[in-house]
C-alpha positions in Angstrom: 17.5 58.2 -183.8 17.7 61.8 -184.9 19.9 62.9 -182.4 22.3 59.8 -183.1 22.7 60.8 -186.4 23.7 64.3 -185.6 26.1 63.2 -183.4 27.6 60.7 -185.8 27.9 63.2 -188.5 29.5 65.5 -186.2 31.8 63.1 -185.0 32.3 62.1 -188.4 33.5 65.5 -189.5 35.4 66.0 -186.5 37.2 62.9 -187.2 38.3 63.8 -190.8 39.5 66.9 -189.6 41.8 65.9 -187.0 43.6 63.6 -190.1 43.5 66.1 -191.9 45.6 68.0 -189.2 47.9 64.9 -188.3 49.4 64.9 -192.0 50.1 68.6 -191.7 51.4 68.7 -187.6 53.6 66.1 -186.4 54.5 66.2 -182.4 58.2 67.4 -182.3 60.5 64.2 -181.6 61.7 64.6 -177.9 63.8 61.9 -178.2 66.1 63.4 -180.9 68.8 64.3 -179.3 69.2 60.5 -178.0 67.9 58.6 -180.9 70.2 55.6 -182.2 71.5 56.4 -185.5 74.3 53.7 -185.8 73.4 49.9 -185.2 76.3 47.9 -183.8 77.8 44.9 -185.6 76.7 41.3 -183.8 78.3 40.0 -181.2 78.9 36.6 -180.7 77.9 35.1 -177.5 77.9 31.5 -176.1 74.1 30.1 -177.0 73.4 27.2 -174.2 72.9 23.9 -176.4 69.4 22.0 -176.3 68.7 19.1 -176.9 65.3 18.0 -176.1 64.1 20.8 -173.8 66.0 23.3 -171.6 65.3 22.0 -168.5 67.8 19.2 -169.2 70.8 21.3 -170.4 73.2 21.9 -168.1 74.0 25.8 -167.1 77.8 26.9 -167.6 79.6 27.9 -164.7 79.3 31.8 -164.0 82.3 33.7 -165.6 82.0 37.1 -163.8 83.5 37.8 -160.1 80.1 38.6 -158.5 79.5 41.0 -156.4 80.0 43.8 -158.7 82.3 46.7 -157.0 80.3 49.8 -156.3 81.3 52.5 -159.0 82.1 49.3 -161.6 80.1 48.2 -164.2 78.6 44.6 -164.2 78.3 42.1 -167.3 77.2 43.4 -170.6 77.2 39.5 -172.3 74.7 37.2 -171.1 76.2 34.1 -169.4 74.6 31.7 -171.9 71.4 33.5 -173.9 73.0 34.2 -177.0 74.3 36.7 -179.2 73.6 40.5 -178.0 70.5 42.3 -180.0 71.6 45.2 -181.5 69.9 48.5 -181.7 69.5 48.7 -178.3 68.1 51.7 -176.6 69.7 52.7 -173.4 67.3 54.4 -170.4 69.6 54.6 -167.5 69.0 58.0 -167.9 65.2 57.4 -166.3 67.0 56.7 -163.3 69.2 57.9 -160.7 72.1 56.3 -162.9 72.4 58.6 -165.2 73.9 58.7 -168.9 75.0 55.0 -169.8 79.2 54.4 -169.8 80.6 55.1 -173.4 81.5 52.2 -175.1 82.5 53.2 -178.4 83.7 55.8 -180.6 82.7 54.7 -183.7 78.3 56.1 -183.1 77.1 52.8 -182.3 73.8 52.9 -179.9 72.6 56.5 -178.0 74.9 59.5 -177.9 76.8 60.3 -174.0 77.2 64.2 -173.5 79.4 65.9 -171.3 76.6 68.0 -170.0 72.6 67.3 -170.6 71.9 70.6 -169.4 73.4 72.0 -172.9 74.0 69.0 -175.4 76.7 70.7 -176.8 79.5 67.9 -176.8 79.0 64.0 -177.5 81.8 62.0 -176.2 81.0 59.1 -177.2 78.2 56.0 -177.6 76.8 53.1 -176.0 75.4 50.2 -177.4 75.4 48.3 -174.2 73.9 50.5 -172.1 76.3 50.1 -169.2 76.0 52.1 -166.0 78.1 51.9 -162.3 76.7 50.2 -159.3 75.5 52.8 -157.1 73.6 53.1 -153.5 70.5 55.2 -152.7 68.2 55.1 -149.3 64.8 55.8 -149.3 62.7 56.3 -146.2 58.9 55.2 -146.1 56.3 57.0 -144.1 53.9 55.7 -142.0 51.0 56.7 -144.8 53.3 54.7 -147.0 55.0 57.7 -149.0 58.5 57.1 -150.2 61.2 59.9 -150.0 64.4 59.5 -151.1 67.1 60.2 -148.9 71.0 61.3 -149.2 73.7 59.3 -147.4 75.3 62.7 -146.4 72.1 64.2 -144.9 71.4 60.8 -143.3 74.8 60.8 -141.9 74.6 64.5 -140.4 70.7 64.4 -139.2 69.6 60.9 -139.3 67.5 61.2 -136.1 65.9 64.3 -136.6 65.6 64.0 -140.5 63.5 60.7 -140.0 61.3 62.3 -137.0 60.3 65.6 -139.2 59.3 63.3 -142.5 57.8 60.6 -140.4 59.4 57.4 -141.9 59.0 54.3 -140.3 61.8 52.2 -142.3 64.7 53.0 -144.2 66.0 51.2 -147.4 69.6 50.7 -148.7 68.4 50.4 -152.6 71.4 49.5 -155.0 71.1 49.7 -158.9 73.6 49.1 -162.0 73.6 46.8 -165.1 73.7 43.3 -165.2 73.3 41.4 -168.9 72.3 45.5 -170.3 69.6 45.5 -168.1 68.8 47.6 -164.6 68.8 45.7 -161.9 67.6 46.6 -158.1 68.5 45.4 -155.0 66.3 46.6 -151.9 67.5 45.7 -148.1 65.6 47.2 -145.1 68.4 48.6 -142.8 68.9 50.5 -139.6 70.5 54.6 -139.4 73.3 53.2 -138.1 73.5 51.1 -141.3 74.2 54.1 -143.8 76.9 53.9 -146.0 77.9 49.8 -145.1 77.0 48.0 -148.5 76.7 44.8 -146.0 74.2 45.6 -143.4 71.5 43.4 -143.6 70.6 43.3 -139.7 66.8 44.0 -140.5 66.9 41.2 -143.2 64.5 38.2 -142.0 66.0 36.4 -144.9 63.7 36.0 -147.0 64.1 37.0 -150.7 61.2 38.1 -153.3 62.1 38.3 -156.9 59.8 40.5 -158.3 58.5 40.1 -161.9 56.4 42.7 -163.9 54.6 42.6 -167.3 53.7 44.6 -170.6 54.1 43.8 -174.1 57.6 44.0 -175.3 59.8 43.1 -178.2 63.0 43.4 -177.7 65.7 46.2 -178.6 65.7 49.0 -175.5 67.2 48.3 -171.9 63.8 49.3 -170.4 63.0 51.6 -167.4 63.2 50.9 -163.3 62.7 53.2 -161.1 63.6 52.9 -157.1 60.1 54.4 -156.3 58.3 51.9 -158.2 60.1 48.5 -157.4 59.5 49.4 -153.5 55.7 50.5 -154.2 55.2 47.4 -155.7 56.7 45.6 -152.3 56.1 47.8 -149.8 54.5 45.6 -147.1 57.0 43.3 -147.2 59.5 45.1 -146.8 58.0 46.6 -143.8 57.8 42.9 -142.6 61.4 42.4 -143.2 61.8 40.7 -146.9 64.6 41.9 -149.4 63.6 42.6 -153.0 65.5 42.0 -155.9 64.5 43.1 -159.9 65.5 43.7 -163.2 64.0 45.7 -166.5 65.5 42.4 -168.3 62.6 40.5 -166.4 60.0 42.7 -167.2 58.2 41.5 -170.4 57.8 44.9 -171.5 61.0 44.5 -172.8 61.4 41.3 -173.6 59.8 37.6 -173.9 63.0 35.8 -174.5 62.6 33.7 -171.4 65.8 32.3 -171.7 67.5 35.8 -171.7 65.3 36.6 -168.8 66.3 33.4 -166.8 69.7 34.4 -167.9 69.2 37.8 -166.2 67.5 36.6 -163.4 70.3 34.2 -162.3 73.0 37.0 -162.3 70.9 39.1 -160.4 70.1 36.5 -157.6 73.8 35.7 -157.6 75.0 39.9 -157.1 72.3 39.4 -154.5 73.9 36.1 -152.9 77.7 37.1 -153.0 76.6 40.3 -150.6 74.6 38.9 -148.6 74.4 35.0 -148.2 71.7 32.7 -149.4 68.2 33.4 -148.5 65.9 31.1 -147.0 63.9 31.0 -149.6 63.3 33.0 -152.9 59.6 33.4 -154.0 58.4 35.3 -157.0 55.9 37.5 -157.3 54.6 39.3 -160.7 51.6 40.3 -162.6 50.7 39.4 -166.5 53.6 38.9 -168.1 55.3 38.7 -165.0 53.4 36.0 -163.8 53.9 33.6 -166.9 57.6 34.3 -166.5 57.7 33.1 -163.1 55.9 29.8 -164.6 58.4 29.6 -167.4 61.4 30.0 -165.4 60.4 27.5 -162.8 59.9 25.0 -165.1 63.2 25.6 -167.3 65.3 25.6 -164.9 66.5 25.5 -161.2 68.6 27.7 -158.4 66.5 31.2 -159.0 63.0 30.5 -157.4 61.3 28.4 -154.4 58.6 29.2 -154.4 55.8 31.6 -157.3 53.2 33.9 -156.5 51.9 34.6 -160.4 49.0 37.4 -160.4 46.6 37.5 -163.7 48.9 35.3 -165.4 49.4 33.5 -168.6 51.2 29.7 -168.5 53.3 32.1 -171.6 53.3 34.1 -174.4 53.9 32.3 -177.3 50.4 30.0 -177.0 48.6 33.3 -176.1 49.1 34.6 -179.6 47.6 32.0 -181.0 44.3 33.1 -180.4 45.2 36.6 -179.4 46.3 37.4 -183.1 42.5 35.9 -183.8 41.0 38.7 -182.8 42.0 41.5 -185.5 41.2 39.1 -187.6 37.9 38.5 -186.2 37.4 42.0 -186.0 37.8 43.1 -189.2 35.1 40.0 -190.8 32.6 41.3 -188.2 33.2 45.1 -189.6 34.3 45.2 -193.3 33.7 42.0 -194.7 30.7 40.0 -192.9 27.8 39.2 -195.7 25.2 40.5 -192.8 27.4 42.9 -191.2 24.1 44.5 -188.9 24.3 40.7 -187.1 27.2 41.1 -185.7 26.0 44.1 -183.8 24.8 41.9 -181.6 28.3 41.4 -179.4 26.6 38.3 -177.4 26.9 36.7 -180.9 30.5 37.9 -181.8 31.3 35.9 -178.2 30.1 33.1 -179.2 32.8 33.0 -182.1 35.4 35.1 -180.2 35.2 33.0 -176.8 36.2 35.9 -174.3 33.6 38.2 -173.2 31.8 41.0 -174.8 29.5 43.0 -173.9 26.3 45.1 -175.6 26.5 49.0 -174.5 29.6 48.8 -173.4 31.4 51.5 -174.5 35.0 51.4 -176.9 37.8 54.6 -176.0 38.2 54.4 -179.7 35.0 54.3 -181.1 35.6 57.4 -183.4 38.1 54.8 -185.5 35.0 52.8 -186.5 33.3 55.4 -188.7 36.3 57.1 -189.9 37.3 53.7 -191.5 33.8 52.2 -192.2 33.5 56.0 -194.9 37.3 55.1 -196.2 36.0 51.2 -197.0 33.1 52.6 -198.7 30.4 51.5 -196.2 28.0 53.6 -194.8 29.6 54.6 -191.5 27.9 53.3 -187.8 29.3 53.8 -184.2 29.8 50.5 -182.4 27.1 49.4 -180.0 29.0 47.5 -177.7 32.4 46.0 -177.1 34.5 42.9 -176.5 37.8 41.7 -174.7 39.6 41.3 -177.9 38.7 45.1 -178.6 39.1 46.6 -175.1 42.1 44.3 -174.8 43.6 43.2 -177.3 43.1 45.9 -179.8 46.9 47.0 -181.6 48.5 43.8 -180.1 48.5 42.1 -183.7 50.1 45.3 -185.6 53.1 45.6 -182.0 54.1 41.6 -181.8 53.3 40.6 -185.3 54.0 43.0 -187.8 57.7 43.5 -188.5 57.3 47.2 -190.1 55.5 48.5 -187.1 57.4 48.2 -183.8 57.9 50.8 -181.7 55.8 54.3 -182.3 58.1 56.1 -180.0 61.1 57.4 -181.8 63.9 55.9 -180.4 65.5 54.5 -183.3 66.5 57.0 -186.5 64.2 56.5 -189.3 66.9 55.3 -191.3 67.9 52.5 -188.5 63.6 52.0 -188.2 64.1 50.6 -191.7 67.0 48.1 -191.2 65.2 46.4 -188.5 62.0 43.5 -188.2 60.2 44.8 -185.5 58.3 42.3 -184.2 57.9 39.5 -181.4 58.9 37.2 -183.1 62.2 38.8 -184.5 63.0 39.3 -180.5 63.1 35.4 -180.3 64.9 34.6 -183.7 67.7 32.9 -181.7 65.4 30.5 -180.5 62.8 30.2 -182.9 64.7 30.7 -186.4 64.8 32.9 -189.1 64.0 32.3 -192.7 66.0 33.5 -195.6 65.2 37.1 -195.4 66.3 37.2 -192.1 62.7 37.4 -190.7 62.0 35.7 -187.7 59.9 32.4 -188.1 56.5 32.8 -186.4 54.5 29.7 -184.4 50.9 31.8 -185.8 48.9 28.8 -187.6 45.4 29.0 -188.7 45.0 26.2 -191.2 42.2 23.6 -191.0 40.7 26.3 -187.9 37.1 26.1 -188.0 36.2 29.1 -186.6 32.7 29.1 -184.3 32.1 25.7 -184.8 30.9 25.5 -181.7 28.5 27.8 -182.3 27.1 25.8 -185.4 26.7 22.7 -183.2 24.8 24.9 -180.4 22.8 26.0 -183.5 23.7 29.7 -182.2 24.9 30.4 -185.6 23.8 29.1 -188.9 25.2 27.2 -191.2 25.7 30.4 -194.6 26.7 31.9 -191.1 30.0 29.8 -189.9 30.6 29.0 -193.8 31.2 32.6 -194.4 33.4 33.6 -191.5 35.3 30.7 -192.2 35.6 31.8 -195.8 36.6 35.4 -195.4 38.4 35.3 -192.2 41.7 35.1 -194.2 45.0 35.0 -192.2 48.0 37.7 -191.3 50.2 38.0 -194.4 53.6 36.6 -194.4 55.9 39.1 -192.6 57.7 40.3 -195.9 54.8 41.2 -197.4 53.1 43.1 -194.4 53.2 47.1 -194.8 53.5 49.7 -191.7 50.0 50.5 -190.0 48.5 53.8 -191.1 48.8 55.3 -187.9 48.5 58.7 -186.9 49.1 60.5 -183.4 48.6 64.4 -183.8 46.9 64.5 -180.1 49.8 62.0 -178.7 50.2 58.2 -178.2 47.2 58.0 -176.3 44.9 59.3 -179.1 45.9 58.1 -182.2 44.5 57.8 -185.6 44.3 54.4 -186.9 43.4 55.0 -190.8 44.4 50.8 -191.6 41.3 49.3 -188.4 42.0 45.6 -187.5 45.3 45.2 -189.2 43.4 45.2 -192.3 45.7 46.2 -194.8 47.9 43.2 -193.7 45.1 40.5 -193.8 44.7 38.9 -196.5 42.4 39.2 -199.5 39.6 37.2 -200.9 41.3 35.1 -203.8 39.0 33.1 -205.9 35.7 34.0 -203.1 38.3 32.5 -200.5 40.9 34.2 -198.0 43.7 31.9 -197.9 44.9 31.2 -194.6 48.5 30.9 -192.7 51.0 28.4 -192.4 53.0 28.6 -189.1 56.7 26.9 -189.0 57.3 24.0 -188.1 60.9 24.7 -186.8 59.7 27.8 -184.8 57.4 25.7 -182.8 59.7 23.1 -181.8 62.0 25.8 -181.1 59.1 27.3 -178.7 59.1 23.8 -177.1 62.3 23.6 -176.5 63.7 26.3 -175.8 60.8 26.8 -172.5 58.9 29.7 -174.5 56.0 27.2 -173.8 54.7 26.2 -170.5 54.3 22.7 -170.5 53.6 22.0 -167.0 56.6 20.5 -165.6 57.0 22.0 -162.4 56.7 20.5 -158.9 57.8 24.2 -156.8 54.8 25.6 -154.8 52.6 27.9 -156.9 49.4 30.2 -155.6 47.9 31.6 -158.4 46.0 34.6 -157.5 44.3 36.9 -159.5 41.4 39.5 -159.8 38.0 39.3 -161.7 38.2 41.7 -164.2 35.9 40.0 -167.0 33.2 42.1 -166.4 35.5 45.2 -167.4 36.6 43.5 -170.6 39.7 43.2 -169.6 42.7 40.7 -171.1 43.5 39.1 -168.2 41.0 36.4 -168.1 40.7 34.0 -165.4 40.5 30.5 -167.6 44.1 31.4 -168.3 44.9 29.9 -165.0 43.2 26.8 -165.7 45.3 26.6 -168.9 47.6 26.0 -166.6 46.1 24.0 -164.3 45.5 21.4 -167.2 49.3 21.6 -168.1 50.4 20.7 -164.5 48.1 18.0 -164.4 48.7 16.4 -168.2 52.9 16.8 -167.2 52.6 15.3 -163.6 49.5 13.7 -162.8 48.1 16.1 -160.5 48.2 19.9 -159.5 48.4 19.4 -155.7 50.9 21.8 -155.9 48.8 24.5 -157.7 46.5 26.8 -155.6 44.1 28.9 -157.7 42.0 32.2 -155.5 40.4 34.8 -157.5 39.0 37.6 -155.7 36.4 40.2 -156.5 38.5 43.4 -157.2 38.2 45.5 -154.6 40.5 42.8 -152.1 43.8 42.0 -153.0 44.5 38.5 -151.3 48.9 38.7 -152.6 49.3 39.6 -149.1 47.5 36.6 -147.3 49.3 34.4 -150.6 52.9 35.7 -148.9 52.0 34.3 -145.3 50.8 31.5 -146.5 53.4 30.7 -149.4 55.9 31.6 -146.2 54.3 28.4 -144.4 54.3 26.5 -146.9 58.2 26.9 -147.9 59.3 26.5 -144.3 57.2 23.5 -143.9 59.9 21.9 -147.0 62.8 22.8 -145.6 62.1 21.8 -142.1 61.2 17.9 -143.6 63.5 15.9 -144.4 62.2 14.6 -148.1 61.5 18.3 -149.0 58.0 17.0 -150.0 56.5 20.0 -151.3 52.6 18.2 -151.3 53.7 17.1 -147.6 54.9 20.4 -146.9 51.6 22.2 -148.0 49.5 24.1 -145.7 46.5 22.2 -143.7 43.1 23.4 -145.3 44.9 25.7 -148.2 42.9 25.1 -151.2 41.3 26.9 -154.4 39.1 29.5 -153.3 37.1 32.4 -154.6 37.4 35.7 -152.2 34.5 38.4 -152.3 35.1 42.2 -151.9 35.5 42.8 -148.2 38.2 39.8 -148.0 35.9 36.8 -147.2 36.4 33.8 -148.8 33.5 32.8 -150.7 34.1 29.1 -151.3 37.0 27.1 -150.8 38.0 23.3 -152.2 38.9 21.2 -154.8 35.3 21.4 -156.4 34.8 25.3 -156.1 36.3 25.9 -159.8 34.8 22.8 -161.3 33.6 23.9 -165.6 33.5 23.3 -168.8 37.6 23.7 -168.7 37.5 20.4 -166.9 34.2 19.0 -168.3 32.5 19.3 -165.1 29.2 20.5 -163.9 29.8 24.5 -162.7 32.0 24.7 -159.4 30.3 27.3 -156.5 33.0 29.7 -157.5 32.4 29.3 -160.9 29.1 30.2 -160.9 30.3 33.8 -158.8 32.6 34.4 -161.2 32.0 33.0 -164.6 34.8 32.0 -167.3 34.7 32.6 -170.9 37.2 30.4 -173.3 38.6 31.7 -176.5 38.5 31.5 -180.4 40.7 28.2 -180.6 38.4 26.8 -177.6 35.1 28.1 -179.9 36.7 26.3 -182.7 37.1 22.9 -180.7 40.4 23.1 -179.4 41.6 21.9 -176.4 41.3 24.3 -172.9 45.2 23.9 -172.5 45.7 25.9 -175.1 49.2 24.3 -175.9 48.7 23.5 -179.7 50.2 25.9 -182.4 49.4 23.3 -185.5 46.5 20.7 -185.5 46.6 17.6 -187.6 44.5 17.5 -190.6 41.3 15.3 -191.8 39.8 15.3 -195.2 36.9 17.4 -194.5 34.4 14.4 -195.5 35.6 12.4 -192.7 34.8 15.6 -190.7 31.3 15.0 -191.5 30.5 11.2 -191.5 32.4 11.4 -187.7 29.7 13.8 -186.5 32.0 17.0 -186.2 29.3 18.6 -187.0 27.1 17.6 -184.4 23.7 16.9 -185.7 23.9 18.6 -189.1 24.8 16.9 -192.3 27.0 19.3 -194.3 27.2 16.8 -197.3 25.6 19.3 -199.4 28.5 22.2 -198.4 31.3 19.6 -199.3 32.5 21.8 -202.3 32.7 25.6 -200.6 33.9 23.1 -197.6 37.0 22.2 -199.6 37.6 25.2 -201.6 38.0 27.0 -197.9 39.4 23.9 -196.3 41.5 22.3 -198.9 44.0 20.2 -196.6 41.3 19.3 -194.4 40.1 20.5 -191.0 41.2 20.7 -187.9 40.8 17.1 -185.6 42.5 18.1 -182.4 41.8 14.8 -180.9 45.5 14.3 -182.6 47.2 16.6 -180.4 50.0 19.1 -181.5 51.5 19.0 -184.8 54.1 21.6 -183.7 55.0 19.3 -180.8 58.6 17.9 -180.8 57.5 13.5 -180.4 60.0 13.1 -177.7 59.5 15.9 -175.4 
């Protein structure tokens, strides 16, 4: 106990003098020199009409001459997204394209020098970050190394150059800009092949779409590197496939799905008008780059065959909704918890949180605790354990949902910084609204949530217990109101000084013993539902879902979020025989089995008649759990039977167990697809047993006072639900 105390002291100190040190030293800004200073007027761009949901509205006829030329730029517009965002951060320059074209004159977007080496001369801007079409070849070894190649060198000493570094297989990779973004297009290709744009005799084709994730909101072109996009692919394009990509449909970026559909389509269609139609196109894609491939497929038709999502999401927009929870969560358990020493116990904090967390487990920022426990005024204590929404969602409230935070990265001017709402849900304002200070409208809703009531029917939690979370847990402020983080990064972004913990300077306060809560709007989320930011299941292409067990590491990407979309599948079409589910311990990788067989099963459609995917489905391919040397574990329709499906545990449940979340905790549905519930008068709560076995008559007053619209009764489905979708 002694030496704990030393050691928190210590730390303690060391902490207040590294803040000490941030307000004095600031990093110097390496982005200076290339910062946008001038934000571009909008431009109007043709908005595809919707009536009741995307999938229905018909797609204009492209306007552009695909291919692009080599040495030309492609599109800057989007075909039928909407208006252009503006700032927008150009990063051709992380590639081999170079400085973007200059657009303008008048200091709209990044600054163009003549030379980079000096900086001397800016001679002009872009705001659309165009760049030429360009060729590159990279060789790949047999160990799998890629080395990048020049056309002259491979014309001169093709034979001999490939011999000395060993490659195996050389790539003809092209890159420009299509809708601001990058965009890739690998073909495998012989020596002889160098410098013909429409060689394609090592083609076997088929096409992969790849897909790729991260957190974004909006406002920079985004980064893609040759190197990475053929990593990513590598052993099928040994076997033969073609590989096509853009930044524009990496969620990093951006989760305007329609934007990246948008994107997508172009980029398929450079693809086509080289080189012919594909027999197929399958994606492939982790986290965010998973859910996009479900979004996509369901919104609309012409860019995918078949999807191979890894650790996805059916989206975004319904993850927030109990994502943005856990801040929330996180600060009641630390600042404002009437027995604050409970909630040590992180077995408990799961049972309100839903997704795992683990005692002695430790937190990379468990110095933050302390630091802001002694600014609070509480007795300072290091954290004994941690949970999923800390080791993975920690910062995610303050990036997606707070309009004066955004990026920490200085790309924009500071004077720029504070023209703009930097938030998720400004990225989708075309979709989802904006209200009359020109903030987007957010689909966040926590009124009526009871959270952990679960828990208080268990009788895991008593009743002073769930009345006091339920009481405190307040709600995020409304966007106008909500204040930059407190933020401080003296070591660098990967150590940084969080003086505001949870968000909680943009939570809000007890008023009258009670936090009042959040109303989300209305509009936004039928805008959500429309516009295909949700998943709602309606897709009939084939779909293996594959993904790793991480939640014994804590991490975000749990595995009930595939069952999320299982449910939606089934509740849209009747069934999921379309929808393969294998999670594997994660030391195998079973993607590459998922290509052979995902290969099978797309030939099998096209060689029938009817197209019948179900008919077309491989014999004895099933849901199945995968242990670490590749074997599969179980395999069936039973093996992930749960509480998801309100069955008794599958076998592969049982290897690998699933955790729910906070909305789940608090009695909501395992789809996950409901932003607003209905309401009922918190009495009628109580005489129709919500409560289990507990009679909560004599808490009717504190009830109402916290709950004074009534409670949540999800048995009423989705207030934020258009009625004829």
């Amino acid at each position: 106990m002694i030496k704990r105390t030393i050691l928190l002291s210590i730390l303690i100190l060391a902490s207040a003098l590294l803040v000490t040190i941030a307000y004095v030293w600031q990093p110097t800004n390496s982005y200076e020199f290339r910062q946008v200073k001038g934000i571009a007027p909008t431009a109007d761009n043709f908005h595809i009409q919707i009536e009741d949901h995307i999938r229905n509205s018909q797609r204009p006829p492209e306007t552009f001459n695909f291919p692009i030329k080599l040495g030309e730029q492609g599109p800057s517009k989007s075909l039928y997204s909407g208006p252009l965002q503006y700032p927008f951060y150009c990063m051709t320059l992380n590639t081999d394209l170079g400085q973007p074209n200059v657009d303008n004159q008048q200091g709209f977007g990044v600054p163009v020098y003549q030379s980079l080496e000096h900086k001397e001369k800016i001679i002009g801007y872009s705001k659309d970050c165009g760049a030429n079409s360009m060729l590159g070849y990279y060789g790949v070894t047999q160990a799998r190394t890629i080395i990048k190649l020049s056309a002259d060198m491979l014309k001169e000493n093709a034979e001999q150059l490939l011999a000395k570094q060993n490659i195996i297989k050389l790539f003809r990779v092209e890159q420009g800009t299509i809708n601001r973004f990058i965009y890739t297009l690998i073909m495998p290709i012989t020596v002889n092949e160098v410098g013909d744009r429409l060689a394609q005799s090592q083609w076997n084709k088929r096409l992969i779409y790849q897909f790729n994730g991260g957190s974004g909101i909006g406002y920079r072109q985004g980064r893609q590197k040759n190197k990475k996009v053929l990593s990513r692919q590598i052993e099928q394009l040994l076997d033969g496939y073609a590989v096509i990509s853009s930044s524009g449909n990496r969620t990093s970026y951006t989760y305007n799905m329609l934007l990246a559909e948008d994107t997508a389509r172009r980029v398929k269609k450079q693809f086509t008008s080289l080189y012919g139609e594909p027999l197929y196109t399958v994606g492939i894609g982790g986290s965010g780059g998973g859910l996009a491939q479900y979004l996509i497929a369901q919104n609309s038709t012409g860019i995918l065959d078949g999807l191979i999502p890894l650790y996805s999401y059916p989206d975004m927009i319904t993850q927030t909704t109990y994502a943005l929870d856990c801040d929330l969560l996180n600060n009641y358990f630390t600042f404002r918890a009437e027995n604050r020493a409970t909630w040590q116990d992180w077995q408990k904090r799961q049972l309100i949180e839903g997704m795992n967390a683990s005692n002695d487990f430790p937190q990379r920022a468990a110095y933050l605790q302390p630091m802001n426990q002694i600014m609070a005024g509480f007795v300072p204590s290091l954290p004994t354990g941690n949970s999923e929404c800390i080791n993975g969602y920690f910062g995610l409230s303050s990036f997606i949902n707070n309009p004066k935070q955004g990026f920490i990265r200085e790309f924009f001017h500071s004077k720029v910084v504070d023209k703009v709402n930097w938030s998720y849900w400004q990225d989708l304002r075309s979709v989802l609204g904006e209200d009359d200070n020109g903030f987007g409208l957010s689909t966040w809703d926590n009124i009526g949530v009871q959270y952990g009531l679960s828990a208080l029917v268990n009788n895991a939690i008593s009743v002073d217990e769930f009345i006091d979370i339920n009481r405190k847990i307040g709600s995020w402020k409304p966007q106008d109101e909500m204040i930059p983080e407190n933020i401080f990064t003296p070591l660098g972004r990967k150590i940084p000084f969080w003086l505001s913990l949870w968000g909680n300077e943009n939570i809000t306060e007890l008023q009258a013993d009670v936090a009042p809560r959040h109303q989300g709007a209305i509009e936004a989320m039928h805008g959500a539902y429309r516009s295909g930011q949700v998943f709602i299941g309606k897709v009939d292409l084939p779909i293996i879902d594959v993904r790793h067990y991480l939640e014994d590491d804590l991490d975000m990407h749990h595995i009930s979020a595939s069952f999320y979309s299982r449910l939606r599948i089934q509740q849209a079409n009747g069934h999921a025989k379309n929808h393969v589910i294998w999670i594997s311990h994660k030391d195998y990788n079973p993607a590459h089995l998922a290509f052979k067989v995902m290969d099978e099963w797309l030939l099998n459609a096209k060689s029938t008649a009817s197209s019948d995917i179900i008919a077309a489905k491989p014999a004895g391919l099933d849901d199945a759990c995968f242990a670490d040397n590749g074997d599969i574990i179980e395999q069936g329709a039973q093996v992930w039977h749960g509480k998801w499906n309100g069955k008794n545990d599958g076998s592969c449940h049982k290897v690998y167990p699933m955790y729910s979340t906070s909305r789940i905790q608090a009695g909501g549905s395992w789809a996950g697809d409901l932003f607003k519930c209905h309401l009922i008068p918190v009495e009628s709560a109580i005489g129709e047993g919500f409560y289990g076995d507990k009679d909560l008559s004599a808490f009717l007053p504190i009830l109402n006072r916290i709950f004074p619209t009534g409670v949540c009764d999800y048995r009423q489905g989705d207030v934020g639900r258009p009625e004829n979708l």
